[in-house]
TILUM-53971 format. One record per residue: x, y, z of N, C-alpha, C in turn; residue number from 1. Coordinates in pm, whole numbers, plus 50000, padded with zeros to 5 digits. Atoms other than C-alpha are relative to their C-alpha. Layout:
<sites>
nc1/nc2/nc3/cac1/cac2/cac3/cc1/cc2/cc3/resi
X/Y/Z/X/Y/Z/X/Y/Z/NUM
...
</sites>
This chain:
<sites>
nc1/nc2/nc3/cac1/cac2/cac3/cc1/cc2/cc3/resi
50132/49960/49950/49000/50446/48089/49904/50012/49882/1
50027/49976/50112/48699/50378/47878/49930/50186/49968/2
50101/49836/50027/48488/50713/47710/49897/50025/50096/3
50158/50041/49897/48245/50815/47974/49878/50062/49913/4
50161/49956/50119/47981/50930/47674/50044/49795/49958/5
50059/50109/50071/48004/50561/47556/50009/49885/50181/6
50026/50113/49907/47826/50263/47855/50135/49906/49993/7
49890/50065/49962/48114/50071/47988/49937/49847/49944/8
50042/50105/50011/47876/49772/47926/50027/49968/49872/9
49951/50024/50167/47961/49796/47536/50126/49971/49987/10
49905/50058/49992/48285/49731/47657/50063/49878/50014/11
49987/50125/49935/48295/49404/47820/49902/49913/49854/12
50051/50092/50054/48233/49095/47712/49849/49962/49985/13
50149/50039/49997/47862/48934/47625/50036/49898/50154/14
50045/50109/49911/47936/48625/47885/50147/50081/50067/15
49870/49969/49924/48169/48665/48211/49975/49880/50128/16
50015/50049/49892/48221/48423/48475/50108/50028/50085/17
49893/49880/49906/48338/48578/48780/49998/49924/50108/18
49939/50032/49869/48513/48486/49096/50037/50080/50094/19
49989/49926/49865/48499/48603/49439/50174/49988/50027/20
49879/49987/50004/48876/48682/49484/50060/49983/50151/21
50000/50011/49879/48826/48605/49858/50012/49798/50025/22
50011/50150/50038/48790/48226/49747/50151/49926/49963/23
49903/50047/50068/49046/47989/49649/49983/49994/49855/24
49848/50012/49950/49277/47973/49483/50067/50138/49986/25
49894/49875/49981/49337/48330/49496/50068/50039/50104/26
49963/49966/49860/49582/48501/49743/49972/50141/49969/27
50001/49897/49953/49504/48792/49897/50097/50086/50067/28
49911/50008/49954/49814/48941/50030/50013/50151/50068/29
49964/49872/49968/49916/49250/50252/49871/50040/50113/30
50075/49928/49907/49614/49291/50454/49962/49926/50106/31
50029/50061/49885/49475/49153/50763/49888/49889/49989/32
50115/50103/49989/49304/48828/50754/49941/49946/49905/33
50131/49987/50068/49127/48897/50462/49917/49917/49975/34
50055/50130/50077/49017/48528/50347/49883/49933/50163/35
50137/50076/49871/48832/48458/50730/49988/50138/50084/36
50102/49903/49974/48741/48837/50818/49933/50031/49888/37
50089/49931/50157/48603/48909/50462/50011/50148/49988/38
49987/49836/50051/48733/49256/50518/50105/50024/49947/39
49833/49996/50054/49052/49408/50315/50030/50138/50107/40
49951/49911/49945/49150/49605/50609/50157/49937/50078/41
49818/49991/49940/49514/49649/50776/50039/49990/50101/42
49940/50046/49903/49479/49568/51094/49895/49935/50102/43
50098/50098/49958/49265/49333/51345/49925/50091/50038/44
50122/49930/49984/48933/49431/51475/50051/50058/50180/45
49924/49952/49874/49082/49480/51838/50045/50108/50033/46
49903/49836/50037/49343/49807/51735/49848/50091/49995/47
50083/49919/50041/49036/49937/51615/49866/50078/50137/48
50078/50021/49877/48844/49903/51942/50093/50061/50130/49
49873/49962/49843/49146/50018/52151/49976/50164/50030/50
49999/49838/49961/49099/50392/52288/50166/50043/49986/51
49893/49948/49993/49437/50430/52296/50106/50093/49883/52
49990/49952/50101/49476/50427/51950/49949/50146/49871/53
50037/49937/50040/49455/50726/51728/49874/49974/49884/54
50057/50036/50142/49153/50793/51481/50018/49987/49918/55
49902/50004/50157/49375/50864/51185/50023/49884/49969/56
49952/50136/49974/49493/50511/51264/49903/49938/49954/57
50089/50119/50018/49150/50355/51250/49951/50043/49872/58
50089/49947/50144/49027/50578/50956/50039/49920/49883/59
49964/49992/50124/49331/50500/50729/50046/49818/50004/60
49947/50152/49953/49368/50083/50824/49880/49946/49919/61
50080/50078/50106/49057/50047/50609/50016/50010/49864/62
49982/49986/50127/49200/50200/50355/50101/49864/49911/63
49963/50089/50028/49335/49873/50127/50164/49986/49920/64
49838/49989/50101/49715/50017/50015/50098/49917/50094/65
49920/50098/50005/49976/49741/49993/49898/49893/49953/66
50039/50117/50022/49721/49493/49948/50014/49957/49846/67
50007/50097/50149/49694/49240/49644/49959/49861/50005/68
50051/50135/50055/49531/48990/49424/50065/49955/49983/69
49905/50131/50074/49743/48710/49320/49916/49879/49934/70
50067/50117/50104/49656/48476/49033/50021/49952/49898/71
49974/50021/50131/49720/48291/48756/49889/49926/49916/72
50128/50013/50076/49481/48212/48442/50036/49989/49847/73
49990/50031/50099/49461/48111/48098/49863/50082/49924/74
50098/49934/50062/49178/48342/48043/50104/50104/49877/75
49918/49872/50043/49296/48611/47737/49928/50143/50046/76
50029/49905/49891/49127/48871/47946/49939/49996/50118/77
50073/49942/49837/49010/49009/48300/49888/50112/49975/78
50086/49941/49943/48749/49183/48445/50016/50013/50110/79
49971/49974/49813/48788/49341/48786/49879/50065/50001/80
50124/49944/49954/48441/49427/48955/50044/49992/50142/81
50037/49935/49866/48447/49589/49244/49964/50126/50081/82
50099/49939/49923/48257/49769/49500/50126/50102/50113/83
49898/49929/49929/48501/50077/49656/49955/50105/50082/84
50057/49872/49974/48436/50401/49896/50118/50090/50001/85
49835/49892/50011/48747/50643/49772/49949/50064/50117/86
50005/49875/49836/48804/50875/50049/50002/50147/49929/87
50001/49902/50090/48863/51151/49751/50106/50068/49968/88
49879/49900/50068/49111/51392/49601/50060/50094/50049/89
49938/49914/49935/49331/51620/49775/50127/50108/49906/90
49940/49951/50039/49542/51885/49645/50181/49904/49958/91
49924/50082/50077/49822/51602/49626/50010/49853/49973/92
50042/50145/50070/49653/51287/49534/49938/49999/49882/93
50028/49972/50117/49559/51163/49227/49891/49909/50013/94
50063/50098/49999/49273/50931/49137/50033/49864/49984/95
49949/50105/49994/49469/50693/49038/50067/49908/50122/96
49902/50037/49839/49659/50632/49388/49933/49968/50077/97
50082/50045/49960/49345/50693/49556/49910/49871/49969/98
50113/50136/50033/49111/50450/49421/50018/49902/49905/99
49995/50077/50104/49274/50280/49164/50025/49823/50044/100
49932/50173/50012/49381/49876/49057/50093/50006/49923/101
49928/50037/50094/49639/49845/48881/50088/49860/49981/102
49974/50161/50025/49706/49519/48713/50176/49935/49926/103
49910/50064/50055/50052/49336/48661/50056/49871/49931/104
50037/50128/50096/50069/49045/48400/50196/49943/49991/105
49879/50042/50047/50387/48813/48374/49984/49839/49939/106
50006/50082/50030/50413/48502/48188/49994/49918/50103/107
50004/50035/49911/50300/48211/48396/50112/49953/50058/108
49839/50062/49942/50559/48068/48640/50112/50119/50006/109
49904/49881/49957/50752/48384/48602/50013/50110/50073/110
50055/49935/49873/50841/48651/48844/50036/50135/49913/111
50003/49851/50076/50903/48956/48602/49891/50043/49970/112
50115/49894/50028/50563/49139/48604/50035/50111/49964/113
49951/49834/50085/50510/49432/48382/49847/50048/50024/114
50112/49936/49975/50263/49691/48455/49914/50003/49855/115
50063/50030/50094/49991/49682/48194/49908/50093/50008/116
50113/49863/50019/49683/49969/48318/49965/49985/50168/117
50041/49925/49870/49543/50138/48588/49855/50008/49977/118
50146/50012/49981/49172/50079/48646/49978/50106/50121/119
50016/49935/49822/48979/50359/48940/49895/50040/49960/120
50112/49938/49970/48672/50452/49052/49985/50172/49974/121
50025/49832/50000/48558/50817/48943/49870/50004/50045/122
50116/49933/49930/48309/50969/49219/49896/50073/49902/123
50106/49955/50085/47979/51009/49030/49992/50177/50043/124
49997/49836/49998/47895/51385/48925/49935/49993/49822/125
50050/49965/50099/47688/51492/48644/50074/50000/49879/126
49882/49963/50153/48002/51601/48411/50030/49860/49974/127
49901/50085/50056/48135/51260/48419/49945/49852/50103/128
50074/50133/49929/47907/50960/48537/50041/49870/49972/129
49942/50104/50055/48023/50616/48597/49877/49900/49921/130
50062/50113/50095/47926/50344/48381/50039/49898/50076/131
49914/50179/50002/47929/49984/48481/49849/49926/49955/132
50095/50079/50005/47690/49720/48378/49896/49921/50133/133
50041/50053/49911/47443/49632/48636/49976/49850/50013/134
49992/50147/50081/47348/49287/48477/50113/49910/50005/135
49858/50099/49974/47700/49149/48450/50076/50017/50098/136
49934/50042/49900/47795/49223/48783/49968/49897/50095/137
50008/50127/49925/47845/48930/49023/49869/50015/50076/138
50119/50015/49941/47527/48838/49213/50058/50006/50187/139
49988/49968/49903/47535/48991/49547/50152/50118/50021/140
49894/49848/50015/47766/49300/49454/49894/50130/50036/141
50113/49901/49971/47495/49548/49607/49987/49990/50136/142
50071/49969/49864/47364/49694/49904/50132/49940/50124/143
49887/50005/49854/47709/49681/50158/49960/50028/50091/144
49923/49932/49853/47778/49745/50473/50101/50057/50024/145
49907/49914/50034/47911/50073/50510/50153/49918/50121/146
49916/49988/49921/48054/49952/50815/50053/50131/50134/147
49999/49900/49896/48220/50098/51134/50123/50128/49941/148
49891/49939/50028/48394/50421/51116/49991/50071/49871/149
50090/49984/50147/48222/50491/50750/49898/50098/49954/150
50143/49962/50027/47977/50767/50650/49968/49989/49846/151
50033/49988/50149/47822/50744/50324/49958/50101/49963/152
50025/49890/50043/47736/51056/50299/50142/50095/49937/153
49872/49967/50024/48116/51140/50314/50091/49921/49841/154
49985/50123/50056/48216/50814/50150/49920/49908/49886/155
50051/50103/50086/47994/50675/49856/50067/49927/49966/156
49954/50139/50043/48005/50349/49777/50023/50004/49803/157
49980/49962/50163/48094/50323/49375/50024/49832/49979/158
49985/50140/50072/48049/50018/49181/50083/50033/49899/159
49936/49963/50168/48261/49961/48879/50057/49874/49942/160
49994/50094/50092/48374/49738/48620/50100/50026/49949/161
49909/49952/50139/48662/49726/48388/50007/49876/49953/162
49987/50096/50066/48764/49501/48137/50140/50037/49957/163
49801/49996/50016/49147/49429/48067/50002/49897/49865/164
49946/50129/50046/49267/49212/47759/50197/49966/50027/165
49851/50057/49995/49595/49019/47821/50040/50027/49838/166
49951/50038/50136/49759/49071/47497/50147/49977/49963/167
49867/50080/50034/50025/48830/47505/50038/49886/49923/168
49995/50055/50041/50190/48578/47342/49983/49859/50039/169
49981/50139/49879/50202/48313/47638/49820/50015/49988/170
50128/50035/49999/49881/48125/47684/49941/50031/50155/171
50029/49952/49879/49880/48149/48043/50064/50096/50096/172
49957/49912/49881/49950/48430/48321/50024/50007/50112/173
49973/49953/49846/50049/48551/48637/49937/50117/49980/174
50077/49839/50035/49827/48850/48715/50008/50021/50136/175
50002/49974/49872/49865/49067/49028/49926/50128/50025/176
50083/49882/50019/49605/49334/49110/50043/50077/50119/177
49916/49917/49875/49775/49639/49378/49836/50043/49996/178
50134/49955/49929/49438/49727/49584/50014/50176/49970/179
49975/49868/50019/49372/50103/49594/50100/50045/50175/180
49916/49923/49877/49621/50326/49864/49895/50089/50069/181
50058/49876/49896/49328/50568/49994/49870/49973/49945/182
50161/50035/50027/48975/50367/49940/49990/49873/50099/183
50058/50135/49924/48779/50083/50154/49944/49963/49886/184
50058/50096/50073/48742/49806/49975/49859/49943/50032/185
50079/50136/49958/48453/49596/50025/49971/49866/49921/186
49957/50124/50066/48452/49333/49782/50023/50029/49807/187
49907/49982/50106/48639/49265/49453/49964/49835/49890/188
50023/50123/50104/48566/48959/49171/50085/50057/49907/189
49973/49997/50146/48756/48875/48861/49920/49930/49922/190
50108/50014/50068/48579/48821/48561/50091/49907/49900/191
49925/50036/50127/48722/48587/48292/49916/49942/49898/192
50072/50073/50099/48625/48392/47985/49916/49902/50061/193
50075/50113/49951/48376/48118/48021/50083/49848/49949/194
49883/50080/50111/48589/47804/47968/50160/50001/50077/195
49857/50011/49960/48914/47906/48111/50006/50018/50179/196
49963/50050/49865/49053/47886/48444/50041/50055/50081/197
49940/49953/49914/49207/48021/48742/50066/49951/50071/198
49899/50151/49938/49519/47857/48921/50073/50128/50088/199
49927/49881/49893/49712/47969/49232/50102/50069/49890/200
49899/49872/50112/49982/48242/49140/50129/49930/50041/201
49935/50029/49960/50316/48144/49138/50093/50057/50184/202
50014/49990/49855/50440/48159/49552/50152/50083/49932/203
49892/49978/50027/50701/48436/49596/50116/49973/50056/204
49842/50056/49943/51068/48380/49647/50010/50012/50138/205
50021/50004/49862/51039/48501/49984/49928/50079/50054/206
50087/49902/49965/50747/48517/50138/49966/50015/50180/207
50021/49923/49879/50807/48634/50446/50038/50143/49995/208
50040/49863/50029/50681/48999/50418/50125/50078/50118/209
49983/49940/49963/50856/49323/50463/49902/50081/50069/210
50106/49918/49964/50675/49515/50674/50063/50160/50062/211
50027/49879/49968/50620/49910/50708/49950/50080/50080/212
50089/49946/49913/50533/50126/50973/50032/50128/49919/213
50015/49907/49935/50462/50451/50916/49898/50153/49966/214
50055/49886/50038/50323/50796/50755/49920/50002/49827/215
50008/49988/50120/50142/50926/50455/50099/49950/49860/216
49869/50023/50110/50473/50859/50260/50014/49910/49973/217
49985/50187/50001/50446/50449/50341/49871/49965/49916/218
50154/50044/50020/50049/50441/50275/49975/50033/49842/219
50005/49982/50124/50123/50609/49950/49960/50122/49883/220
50042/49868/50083/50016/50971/49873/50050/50024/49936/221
49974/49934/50113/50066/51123/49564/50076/49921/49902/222
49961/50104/50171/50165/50791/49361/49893/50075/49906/223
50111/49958/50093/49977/50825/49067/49966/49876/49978/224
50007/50141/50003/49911/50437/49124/49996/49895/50140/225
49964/50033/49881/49893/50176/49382/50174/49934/49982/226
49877/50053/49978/50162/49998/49237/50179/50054/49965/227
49871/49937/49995/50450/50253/49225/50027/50080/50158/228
49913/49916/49885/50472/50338/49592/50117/49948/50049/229
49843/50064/49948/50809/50251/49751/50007/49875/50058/230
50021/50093/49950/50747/49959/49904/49912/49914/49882/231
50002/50075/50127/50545/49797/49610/50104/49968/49905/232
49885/50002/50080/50843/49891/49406/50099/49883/50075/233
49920/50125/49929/51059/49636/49689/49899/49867/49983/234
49993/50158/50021/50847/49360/49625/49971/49952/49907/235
49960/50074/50068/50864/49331/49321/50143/49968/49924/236
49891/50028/50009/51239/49389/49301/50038/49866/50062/237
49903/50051/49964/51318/49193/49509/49889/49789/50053/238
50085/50065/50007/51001/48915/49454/49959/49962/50137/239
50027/50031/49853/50912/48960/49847/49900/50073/50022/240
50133/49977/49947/50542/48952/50016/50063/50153/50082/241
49947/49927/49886/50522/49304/50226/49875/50033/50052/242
50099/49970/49880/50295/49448/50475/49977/50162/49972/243
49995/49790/49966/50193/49901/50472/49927/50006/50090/244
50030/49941/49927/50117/50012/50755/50070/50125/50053/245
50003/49823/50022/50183/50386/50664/49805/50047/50062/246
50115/49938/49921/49899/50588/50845/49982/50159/49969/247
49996/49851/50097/49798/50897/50626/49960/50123/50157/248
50026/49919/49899/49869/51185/50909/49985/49951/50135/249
50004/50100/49861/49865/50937/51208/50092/49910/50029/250
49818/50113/49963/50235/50755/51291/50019/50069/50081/251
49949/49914/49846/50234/50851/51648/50108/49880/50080/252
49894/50074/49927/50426/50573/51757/49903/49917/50130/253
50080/50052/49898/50133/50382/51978/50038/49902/50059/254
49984/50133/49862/50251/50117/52223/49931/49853/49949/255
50060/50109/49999/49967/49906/52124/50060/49962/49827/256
49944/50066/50128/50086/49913/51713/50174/49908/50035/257
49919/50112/50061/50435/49788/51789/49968/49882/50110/258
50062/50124/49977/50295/49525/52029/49951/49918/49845/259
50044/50090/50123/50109/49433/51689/50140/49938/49905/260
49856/50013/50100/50412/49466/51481/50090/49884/50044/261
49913/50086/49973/50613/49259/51708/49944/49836/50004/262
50091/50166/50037/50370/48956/51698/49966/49991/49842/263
49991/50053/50169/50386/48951/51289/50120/49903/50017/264
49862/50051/50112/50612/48695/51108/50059/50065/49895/265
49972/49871/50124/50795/48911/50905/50136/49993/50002/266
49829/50014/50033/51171/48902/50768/50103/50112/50036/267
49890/49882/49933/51263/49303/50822/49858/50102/50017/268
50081/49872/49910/51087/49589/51019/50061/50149/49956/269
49959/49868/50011/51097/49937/50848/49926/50100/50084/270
50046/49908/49903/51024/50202/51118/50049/50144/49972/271
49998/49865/50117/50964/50547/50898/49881/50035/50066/272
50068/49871/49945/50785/50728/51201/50040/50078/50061/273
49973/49897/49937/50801/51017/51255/49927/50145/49953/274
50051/49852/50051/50644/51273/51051/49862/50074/50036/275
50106/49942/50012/50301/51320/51213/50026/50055/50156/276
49952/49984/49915/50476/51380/51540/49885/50118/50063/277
50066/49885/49947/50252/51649/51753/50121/50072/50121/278
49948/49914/49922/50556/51757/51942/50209/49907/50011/279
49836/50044/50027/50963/51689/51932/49982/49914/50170/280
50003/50120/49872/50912/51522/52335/49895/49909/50062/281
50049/50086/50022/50654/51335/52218/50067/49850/49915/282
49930/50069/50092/50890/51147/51956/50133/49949/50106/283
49884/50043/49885/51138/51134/52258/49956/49884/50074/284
50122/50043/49887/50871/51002/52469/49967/49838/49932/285
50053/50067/50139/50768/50719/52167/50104/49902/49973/286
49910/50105/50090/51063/50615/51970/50081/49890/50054/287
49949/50148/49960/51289/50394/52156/49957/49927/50067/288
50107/50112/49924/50997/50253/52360/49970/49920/49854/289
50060/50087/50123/50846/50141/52032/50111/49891/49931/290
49891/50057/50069/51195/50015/51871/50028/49849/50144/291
49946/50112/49934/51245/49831/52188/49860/49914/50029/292
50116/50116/50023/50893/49631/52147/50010/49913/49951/293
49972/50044/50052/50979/49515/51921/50120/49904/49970/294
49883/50077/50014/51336/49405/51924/50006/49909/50155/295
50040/50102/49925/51236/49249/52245/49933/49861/50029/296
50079/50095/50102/51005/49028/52062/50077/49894/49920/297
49933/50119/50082/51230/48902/51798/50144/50126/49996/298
49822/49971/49996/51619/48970/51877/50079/50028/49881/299
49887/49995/50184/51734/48888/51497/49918/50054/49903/300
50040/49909/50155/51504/49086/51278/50068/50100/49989/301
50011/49857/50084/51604/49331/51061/49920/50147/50046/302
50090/49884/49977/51491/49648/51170/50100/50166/49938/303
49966/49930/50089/51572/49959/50964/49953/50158/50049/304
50063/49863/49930/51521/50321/51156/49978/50121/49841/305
49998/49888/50110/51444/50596/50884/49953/50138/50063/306
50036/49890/49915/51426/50941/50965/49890/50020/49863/307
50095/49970/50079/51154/51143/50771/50063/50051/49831/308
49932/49929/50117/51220/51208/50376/49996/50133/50024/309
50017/49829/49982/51256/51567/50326/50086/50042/49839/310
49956/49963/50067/51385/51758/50063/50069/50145/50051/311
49852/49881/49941/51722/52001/50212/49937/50115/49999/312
49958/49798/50070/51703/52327/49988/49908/50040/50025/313
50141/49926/50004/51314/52445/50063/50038/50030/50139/314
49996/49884/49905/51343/52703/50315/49852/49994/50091/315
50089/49989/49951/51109/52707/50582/49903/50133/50007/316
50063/49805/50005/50849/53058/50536/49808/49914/50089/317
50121/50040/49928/50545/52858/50743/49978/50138/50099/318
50002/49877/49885/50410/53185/50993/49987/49906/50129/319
49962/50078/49898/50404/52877/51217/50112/49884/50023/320
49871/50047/49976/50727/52779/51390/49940/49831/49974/321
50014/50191/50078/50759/52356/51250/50071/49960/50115/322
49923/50084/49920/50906/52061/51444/50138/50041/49952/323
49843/50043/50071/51278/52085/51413/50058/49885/49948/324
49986/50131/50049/51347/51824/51191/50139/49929/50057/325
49845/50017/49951/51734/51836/51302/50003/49919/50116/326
49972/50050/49883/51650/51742/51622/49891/49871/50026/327
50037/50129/50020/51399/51462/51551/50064/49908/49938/328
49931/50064/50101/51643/51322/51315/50092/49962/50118/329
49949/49985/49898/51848/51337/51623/50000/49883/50109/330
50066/50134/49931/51651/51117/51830/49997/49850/49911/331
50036/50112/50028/51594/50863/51592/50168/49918/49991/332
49869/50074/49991/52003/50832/51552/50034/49959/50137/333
49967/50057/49875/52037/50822/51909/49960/49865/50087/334
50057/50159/49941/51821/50516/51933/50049/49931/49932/335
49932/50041/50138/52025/50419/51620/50118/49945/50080/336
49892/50011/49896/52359/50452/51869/49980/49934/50124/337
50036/50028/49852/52162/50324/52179/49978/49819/49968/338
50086/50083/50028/52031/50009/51990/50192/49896/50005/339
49856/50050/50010/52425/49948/51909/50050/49911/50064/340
49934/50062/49843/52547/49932/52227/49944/49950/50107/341
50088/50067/49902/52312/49765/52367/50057/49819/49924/342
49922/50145/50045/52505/49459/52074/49870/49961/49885/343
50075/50021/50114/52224/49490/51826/50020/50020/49850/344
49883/50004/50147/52415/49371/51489/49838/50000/49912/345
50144/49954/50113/52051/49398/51288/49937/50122/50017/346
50023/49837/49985/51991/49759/51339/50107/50069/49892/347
50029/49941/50123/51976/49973/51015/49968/50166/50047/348
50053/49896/50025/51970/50376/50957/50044/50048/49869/349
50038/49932/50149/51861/50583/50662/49954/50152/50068/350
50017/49828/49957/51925/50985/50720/49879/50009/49815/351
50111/49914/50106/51566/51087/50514/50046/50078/49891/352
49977/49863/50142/51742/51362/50330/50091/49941/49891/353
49938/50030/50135/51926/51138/50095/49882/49875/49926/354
50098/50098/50035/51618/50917/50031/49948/50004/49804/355
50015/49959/50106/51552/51137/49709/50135/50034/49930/356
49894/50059/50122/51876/51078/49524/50087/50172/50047/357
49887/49872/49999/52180/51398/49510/49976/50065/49890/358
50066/49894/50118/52010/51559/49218/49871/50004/50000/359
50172/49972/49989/51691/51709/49124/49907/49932/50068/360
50109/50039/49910/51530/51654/49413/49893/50048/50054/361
50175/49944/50042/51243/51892/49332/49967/49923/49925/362
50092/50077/50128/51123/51655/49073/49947/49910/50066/363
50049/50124/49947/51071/51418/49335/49894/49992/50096/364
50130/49933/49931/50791/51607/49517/49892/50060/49952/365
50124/49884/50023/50465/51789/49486/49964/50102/50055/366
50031/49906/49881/50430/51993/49820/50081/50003/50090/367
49868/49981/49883/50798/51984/49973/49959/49921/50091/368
50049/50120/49914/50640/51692/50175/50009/49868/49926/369
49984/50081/50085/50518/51422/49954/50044/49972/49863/370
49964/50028/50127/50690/51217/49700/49889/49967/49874/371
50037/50056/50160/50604/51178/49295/50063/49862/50020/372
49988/50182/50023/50603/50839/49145/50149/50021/49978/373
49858/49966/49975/50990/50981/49085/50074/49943/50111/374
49943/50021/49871/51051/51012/49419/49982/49857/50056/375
50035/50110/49942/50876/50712/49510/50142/49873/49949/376
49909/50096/50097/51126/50533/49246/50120/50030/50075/377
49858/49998/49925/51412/50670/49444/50047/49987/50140/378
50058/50042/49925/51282/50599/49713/50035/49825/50058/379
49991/50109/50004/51282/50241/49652/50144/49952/49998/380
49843/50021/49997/51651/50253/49531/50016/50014/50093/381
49878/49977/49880/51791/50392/49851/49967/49881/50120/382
50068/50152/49956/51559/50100/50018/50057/49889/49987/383
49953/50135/50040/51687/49813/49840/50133/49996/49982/384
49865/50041/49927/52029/49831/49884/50021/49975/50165/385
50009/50108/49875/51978/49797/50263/49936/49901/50064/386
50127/50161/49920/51676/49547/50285/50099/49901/49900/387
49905/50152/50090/51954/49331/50021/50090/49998/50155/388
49871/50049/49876/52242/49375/50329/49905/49925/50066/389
50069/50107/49820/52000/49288/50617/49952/49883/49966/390
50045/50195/49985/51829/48947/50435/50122/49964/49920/391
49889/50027/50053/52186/48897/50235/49880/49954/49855/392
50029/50050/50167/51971/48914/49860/50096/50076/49984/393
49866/49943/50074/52240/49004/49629/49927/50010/49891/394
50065/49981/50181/52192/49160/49264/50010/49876/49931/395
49940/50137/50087/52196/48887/49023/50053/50077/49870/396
</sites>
């Protein structure tokens, strides 16, 4: 992050020629449409229009976590300009998670990306005002549309700028930019040398996306990044496109989402709802309708039940009685057992409470709810040993 006493514009380059990242030959990946709606949101304009569906649902589907740039370039640095409205800071988010980019660089043609920096919008405020160059941003980076669902009074829009150098030895890159987990995008350019180039990114090994349903915990709270939530962490283990549709406080289990879900192309179905539940015979009411939408749809996917993470040893002292987790955990095995014997050999469960590893599994939280980038990391482990069984990847 540069000094905010010294203009960001002293940072950057004198010349930049920049590209709409909505254009070829970049891919856009993880969100809905993006390249012929021009929006980076998470799910069609329809869901959004449905009464049925919760607001939480429509609030947090604009938010742009899972998404990504893909690109490769012979520039020796980037520039990312873009135009964001963070949603803001919560006792366990960070700025970085919320509103950030963070950029992953691998030699071209190769699929080992290494994290390199974390770029994010900081909400103007007297103490600590952003900088970006007005001048060298792209022509027609101004004056949005907040859009539906949007206040700006809540929501400012924030321009910003960064400047990245590649400092590698390879001439050309693979560069992958993780969108922010808890901001609306509205549009995004890279900036490179004048002179050098931009070429598709190399295509990944398999890209038919994992996809995610479910809670704050999928969408990504309390990374300190976009690209260390659990599901980022699977694709680049395991070099596979994925999908988030985590719903910060809103995974009710709607009828009309796994209709959506079940009309994706998608390789395996993780179904990690449960935690915003408003009532234990609501989740009764919900879960194996939804599971069976889906597996009605497509017979041989992968589908992977997860109960909610949790962490065991924290004692409940709330003065208001909680869901019983025991007995939601309950339900979700029983659709686990029901799915069985019904002869469904692609049906997957994951009991939540070992999600965070058999040791220090306070380190892997912030608020006995959500995971640290820790947790998130262990997270991913207990993940990728069963998304390897269900598509048969093996370690190499």
């Amino acid at each position: 992050m540069s000094d905010p006493r010294i203009p960001l514009s002293n940072c950057l380059p004198t010349e930049i020629e920049y590209h709409n990242c909505l254009e070829q030959p970049f891919e856009v990946l993880g969100l809905y449409e993006p390249h012929s709606t021009g929006r980076f949101y998470r799910l069609p304009r329809y869901l959004f229009e449905d009464e049925i569906i919760n607001d939480g649902v429509k609030t947090n589907a604009k938010h742009s976590s899972g998404g990504r740039v893909r690109f490769a370039t012979d520039s020796p640095w980037i520039v990312v300009a873009a135009e964001v409205a963070p949603k803001g800071i919560t006792s366990h988010t960070t700025l970085g998670g919320a509103s950030g980019i963070d950029v992953y660089v691998a030699p071209r043609g190769r699929v080992n990306r290494t994290y390199r920096v974390c770029c994010f919008a900081q909400s103007v405020s007297p103490d600590y005002p952003v900088a970006y160059p007005p001048d060298a941003l792209p022509e027609g980076l101004v004056n949005i549309n907040y859009g539906e669902h949007l206040d700006p009074r809540i929501n400012p829009v924030i321009q910003t700028c960064y400047y990245f150098a590649i400092h590698d030895l390879h001439d050309e890159h693979e560069v992958e930019l993780n969108l922010p987990n808890y901001s609306t995008l509205f549009q995004i350019y890279v900036g490179i040398q004048p002179g050098s180039q931009i070429f598709a990114p190399r295509p990944y090994t398999n890209r038919c996306p994992v996809l995610a349903y479910g809670s704050s915990i999928d969408q990504g709270c309390a990374a300190s990044r976009p690209g260390n939530t659990w599901l980022s962490h699977i694709g680049r283990r395991l070099d596979i496109d994925t999908i988030n549709l985590g719903f910060s406080g809103a995974d009710r289990g709607e009828a009309a989402l796994a209709h959506f879900i079940a009309e994706q192309k998608i390789s395996l179905f993780v179904m990690n709802y449960e935690a915003n539940i408003p009532s234990i015979e609501h989740l009764e009411q919900t879960y194996r309708p939804f599971y069976e939408i889906v597996r009605r749809a497509q017979p041989d996917l992968p589908i992977i039940l997860v109960s909610m993470p949790r962490y065991p040893k924290v004692p409940d002292r709330s003065p208001q009685p909680r869901i019983d987790r025991n007995r939601t955990n309950r339900i979700i095995v029983d659709t686990y057992n029901y799915g069985l014997s019904q002869g469904d050999r692609n049906l997957y469960y994951i009991d939540g409470s070992t999600l965070y590893g058999d040791s220090d599994q306070d380190a892997c939280i912030v608020d006995h709810i959500h995971p640290n980038d820790l947790g998130f990391l262990r997270m991913a482990d207990r993940f990728e040993s069963v998304i390897r069984q269900a598509l048969g990847l093996y370690y190499n």
